[in-house]
Backbone as CSV, one residue per row, in Angstrom:
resi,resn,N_x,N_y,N_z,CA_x,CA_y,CA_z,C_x,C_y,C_z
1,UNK,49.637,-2.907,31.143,48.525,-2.196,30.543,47.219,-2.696,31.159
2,UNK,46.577,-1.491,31.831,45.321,-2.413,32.357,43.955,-2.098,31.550
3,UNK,42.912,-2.656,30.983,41.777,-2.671,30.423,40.531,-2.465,31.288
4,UNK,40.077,-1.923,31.250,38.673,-1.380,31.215,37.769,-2.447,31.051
5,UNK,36.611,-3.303,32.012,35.803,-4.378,31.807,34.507,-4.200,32.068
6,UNK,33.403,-3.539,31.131,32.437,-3.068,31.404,31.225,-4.559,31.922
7,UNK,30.495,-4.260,32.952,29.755,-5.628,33.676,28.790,-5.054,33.227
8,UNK,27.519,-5.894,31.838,26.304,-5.596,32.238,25.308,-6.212,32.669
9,UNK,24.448,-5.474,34.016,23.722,-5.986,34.626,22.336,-5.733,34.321
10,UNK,21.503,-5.438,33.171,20.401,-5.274,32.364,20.061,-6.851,32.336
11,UNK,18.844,-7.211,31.915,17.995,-8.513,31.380,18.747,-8.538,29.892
12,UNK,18.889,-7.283,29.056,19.110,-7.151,27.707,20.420,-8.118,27.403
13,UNK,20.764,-8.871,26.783,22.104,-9.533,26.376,22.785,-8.513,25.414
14,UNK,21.876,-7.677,24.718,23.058,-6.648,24.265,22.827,-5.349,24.398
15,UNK,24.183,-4.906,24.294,24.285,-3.051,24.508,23.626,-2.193,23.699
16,UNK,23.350,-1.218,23.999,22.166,-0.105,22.876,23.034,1.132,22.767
17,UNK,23.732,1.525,21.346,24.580,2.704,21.266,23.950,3.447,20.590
18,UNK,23.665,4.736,21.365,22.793,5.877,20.675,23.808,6.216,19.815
19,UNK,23.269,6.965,18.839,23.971,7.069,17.600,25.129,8.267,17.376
20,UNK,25.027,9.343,18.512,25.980,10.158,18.674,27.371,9.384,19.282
21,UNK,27.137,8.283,20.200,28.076,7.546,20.320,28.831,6.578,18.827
22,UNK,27.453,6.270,18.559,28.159,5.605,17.203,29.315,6.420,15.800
23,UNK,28.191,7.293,15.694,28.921,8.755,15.003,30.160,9.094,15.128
24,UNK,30.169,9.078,16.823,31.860,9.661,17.183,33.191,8.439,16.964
25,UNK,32.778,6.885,17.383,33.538,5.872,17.222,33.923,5.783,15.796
26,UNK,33.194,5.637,14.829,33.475,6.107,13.151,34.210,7.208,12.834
27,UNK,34.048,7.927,13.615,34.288,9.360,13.270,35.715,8.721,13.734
28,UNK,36.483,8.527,14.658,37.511,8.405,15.286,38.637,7.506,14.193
29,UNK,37.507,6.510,13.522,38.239,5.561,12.798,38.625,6.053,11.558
30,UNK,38.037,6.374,11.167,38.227,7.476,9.771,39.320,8.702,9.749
31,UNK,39.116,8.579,10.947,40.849,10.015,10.962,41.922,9.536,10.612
32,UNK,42.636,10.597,10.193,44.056,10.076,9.123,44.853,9.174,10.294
33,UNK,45.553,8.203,9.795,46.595,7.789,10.501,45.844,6.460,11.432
34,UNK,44.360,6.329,11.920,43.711,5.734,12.706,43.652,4.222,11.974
35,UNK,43.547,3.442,13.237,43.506,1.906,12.614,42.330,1.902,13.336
36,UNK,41.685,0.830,12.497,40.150,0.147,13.044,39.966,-0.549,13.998
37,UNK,41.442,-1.221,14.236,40.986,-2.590,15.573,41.260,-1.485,16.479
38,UNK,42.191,-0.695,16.555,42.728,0.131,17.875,41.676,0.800,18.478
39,UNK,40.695,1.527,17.293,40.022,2.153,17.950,38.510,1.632,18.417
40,UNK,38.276,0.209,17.910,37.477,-0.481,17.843,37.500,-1.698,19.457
41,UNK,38.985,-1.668,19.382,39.301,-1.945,20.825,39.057,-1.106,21.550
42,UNK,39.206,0.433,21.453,39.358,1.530,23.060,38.068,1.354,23.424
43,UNK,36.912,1.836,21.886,35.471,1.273,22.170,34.839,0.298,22.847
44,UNK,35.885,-0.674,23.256,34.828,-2.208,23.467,34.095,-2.877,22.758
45,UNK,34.260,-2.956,21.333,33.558,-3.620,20.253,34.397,-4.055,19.724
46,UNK,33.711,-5.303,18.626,34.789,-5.744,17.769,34.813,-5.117,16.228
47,UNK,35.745,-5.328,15.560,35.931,-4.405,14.255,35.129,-4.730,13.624
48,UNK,34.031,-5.950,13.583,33.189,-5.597,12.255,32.126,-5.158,13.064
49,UNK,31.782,-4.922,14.116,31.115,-4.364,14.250,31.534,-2.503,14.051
50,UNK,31.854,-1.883,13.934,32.807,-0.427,13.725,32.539,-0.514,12.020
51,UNK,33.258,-2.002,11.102,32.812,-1.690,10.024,31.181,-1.730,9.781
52,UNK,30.028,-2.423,10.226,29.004,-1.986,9.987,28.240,-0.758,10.733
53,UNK,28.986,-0.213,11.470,28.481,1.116,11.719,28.769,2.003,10.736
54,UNK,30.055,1.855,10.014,30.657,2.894,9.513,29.891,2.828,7.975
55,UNK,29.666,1.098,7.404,28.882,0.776,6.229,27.297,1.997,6.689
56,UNK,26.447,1.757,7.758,25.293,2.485,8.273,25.256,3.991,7.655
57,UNK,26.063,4.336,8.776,26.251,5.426,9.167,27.004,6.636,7.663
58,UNK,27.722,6.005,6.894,28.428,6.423,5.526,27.492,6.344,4.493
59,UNK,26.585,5.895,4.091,25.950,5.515,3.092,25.008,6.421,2.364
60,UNK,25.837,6.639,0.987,25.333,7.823,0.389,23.943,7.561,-0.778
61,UNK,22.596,8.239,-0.529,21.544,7.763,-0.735,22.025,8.080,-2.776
62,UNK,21.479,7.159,-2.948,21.457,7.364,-4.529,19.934,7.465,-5.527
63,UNK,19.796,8.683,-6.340,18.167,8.866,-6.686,18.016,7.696,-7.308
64,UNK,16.827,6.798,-7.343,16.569,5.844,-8.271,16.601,5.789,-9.367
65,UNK,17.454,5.292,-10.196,17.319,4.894,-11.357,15.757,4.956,-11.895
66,UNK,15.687,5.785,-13.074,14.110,5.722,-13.965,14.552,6.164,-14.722
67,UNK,13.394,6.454,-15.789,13.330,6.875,-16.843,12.422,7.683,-16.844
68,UNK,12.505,9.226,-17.254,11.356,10.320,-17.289,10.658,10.073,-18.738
69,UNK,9.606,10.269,-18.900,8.997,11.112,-20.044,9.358,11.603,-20.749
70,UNK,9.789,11.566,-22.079,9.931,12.440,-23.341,9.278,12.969,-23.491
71,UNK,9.701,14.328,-23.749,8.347,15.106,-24.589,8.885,15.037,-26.005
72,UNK,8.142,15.198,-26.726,8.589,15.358,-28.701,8.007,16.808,-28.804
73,UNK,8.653,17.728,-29.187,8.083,18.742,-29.590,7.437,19.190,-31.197
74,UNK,6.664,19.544,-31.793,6.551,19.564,-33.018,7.689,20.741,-33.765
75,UNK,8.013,20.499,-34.702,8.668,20.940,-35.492,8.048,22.535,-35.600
76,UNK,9.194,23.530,-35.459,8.677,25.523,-35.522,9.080,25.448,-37.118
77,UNK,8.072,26.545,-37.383,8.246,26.831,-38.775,9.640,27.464,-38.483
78,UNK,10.005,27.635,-39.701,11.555,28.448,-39.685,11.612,28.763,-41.233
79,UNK,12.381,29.890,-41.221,12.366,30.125,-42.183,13.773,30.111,-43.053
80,UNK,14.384,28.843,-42.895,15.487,28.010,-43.189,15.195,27.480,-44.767
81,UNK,15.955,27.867,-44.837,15.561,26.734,-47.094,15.446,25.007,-46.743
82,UNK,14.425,24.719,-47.885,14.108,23.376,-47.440,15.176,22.115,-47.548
83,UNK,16.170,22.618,-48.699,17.530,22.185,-48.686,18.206,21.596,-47.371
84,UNK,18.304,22.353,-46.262,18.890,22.385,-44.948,18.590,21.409,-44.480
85,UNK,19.598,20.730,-43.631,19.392,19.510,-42.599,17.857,20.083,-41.418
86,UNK,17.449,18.864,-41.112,16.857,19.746,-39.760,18.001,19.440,-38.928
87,UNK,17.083,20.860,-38.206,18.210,20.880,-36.548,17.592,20.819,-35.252
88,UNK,18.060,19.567,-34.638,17.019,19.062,-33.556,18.196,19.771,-32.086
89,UNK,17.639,19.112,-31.272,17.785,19.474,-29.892,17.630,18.325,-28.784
90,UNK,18.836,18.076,-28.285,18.337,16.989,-27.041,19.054,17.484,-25.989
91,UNK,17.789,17.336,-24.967,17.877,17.939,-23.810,17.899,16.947,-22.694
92,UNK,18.783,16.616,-22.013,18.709,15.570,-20.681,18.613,16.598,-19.368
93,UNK,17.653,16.211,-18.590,18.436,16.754,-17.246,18.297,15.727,-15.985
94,UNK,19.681,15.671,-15.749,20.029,14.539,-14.668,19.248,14.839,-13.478
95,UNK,19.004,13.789,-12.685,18.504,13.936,-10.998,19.458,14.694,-10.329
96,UNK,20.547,14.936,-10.677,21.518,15.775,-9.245,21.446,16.964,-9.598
97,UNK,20.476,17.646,-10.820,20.538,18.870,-11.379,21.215,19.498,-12.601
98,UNK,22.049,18.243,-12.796,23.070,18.947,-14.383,22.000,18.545,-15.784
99,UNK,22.559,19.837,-16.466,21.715,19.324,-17.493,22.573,18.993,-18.733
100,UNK,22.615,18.436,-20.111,22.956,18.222,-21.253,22.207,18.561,-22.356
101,UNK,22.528,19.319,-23.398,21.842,19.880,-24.423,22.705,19.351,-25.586
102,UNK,22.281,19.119,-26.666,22.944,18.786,-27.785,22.327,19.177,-28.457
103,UNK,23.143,20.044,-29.557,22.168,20.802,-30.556,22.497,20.635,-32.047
104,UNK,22.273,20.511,-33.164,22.216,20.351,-34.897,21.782,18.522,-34.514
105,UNK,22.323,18.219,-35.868,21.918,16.899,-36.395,22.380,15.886,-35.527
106,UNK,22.352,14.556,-35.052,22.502,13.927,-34.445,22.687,12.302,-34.846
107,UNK,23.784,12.086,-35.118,23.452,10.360,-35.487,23.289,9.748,-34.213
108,UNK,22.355,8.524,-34.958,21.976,8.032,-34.091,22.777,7.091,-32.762
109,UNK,24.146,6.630,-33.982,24.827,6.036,-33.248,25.605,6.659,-31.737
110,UNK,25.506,8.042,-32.133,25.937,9.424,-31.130,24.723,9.256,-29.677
111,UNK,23.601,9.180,-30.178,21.912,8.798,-28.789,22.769,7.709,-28.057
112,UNK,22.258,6.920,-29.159,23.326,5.300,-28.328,23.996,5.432,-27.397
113,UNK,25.273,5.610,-27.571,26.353,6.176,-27.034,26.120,7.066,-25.396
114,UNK,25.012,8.017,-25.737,25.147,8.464,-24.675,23.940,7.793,-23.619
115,UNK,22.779,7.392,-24.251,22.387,6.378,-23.108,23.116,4.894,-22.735
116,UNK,23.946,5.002,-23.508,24.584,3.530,-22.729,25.480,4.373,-21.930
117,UNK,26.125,5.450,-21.599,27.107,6.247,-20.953,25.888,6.374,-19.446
118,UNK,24.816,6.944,-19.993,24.021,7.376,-18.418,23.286,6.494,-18.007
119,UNK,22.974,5.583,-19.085,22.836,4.183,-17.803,23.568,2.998,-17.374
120,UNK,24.944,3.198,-17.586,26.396,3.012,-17.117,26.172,1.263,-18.148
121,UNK,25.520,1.145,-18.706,25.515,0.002,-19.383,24.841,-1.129,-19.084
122,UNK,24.248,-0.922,-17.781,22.769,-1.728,-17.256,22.018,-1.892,-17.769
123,UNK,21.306,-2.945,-18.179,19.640,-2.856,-18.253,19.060,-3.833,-17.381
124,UNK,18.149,-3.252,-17.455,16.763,-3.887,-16.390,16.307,-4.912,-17.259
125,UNK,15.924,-6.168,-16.123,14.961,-6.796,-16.805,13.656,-7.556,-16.424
């Protein structure tokens, strides 16, 4: 089996891979059935370098964590008997576009619940 021995003769001590090159070496590794050193070998690199291209190059941006503004709306007259629960409304709408509505009475322990659900149980401090 003979190998391929690239000589470089630049001042630079290291190689510069435009990123369509990089793209395609990931791309190669990620195909079904593909191992990382193999193809990380045909490349001429070593595998962690392939895994931090692939860490780079993969990395799915996530919206920042915040907290929006409440609005409180005032209470509409209605013409409901005064007997009656009120009936509120909570409205979330996520950064990726989904929204959540919850509508009649609401315990509180039910709010809870769902902000510890959408802020996966984190807090800041």
């Amino acid at each position: 089996m003979t190998k391929a021995v690239e000589v470089i003769t630049s001042v630079q001590r290291r190689r510069r891979w435009p990123r369509a090159a990089k793209e395609r070496i990931v791309a190669a590794a990620l195909a079904p059935g593909a191992v990382a050193s193999e193809v990380a070998g045909e490349a001429g690199i070593y595998t962690s370098q392939l895994y931090r291209w692939r860490r780079e190059l993969c990395v799915q941006t996530a919206a920042p964590a915040a907290f929006t503004p409440v609005a409180v709306l005032p209470e509409l007259a209605s013409s409901s008997s005064a007997s009656s629960p009120p009936v509120g409304v909570i409205e979330i709408e996520l950064p990726t576009g989904g929204r959540m509505r919850i509508t009649g009475v609401v315990p509180a322990a039910t709010v809870s619940a769902l902000m510890k659900a959408l802020t996966k149980g984190k807090r800041r401090r």
